[in-house]
N, C-alpha and C positions, 0 to 999 in steps of 0.2 A: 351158355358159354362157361368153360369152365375156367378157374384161376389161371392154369397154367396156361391156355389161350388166351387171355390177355393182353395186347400190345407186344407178343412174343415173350415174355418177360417171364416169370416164375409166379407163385403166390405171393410172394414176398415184394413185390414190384423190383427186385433183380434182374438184369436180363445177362445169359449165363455170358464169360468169357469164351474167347475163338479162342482153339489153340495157337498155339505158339508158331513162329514160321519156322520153318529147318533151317537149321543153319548153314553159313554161306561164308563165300572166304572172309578175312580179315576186315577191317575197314581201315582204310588206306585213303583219309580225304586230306589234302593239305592244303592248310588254312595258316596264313601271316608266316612263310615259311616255316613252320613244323607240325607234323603227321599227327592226327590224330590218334594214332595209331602207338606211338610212342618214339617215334623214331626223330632225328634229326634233318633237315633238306641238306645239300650239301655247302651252303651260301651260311647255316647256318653255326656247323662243322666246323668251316671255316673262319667264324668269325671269333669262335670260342677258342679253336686254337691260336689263334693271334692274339688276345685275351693273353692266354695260358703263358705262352713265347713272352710277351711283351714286358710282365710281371718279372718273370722266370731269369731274364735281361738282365733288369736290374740288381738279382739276387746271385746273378753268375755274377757280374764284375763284381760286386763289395766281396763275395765270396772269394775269389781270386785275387785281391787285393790284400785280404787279410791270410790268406792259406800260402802264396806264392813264397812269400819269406820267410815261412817254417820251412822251406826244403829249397834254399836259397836261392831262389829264383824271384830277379828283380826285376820290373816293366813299370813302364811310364804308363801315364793316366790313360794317354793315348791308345799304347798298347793294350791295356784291360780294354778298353772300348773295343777295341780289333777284333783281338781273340774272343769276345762275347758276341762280338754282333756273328762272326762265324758260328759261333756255337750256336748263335742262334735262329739263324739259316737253318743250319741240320735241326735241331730243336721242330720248326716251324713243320718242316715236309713230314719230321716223323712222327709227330702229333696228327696234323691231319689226316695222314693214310693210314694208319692205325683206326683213328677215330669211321674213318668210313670203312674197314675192315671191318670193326665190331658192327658196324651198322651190318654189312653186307650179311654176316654168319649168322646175329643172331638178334 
């Protein structure tokens, strides 16, 4: 018997590597909502954008509050709360569909 019959194995007690498998589409397993693969679920999308919006809130009113009476426009507390929480409605929809458009393209 020679080395290289051995236990399959080489002289060296190696036994050689299998090639590689071909390659096959992406992997795409999602795990604790988000992909392996790199991507977002949509729950998750979601939740970052509301995140985003919620921040974003807070930084429209003081922002409106101090910018309004440089170009003389005057609103109660109430008012900054109005016109923010609207902005940030739009804010909200347009963060998320974006956010799952980039998903979609690329």
């Amino acid at each position: 018997m020679s080395r290289a019959d051995y236990n399959g194995r080489d002289g060296n007690g190696y036994q050689p590597l299998p090639p590689p498998p071909p390659p096959g589409p992406p992997l795409r397993i999602i795990r604790e909502g988000v992909s392996v693969s790199g991507g977002q679920s949509r729950a998750h999308s979601a939740l970052e954008a509301v995140a985003n919006v919620a921040v974003g809130y807070g930084v429209a009113v003081a922002t409106q509050a101090a910018v309004f009476p440089l170009f003389g426009l005057h609103a109660s507390a109430g008012q900054h709360l109005a016109i923010g929480a609207i902005f940030t409605v739009v804010s909200l929809v347009r963060s998320y569909a974006l956010r799952r458009l980039f998903n979609r393209i690329g």
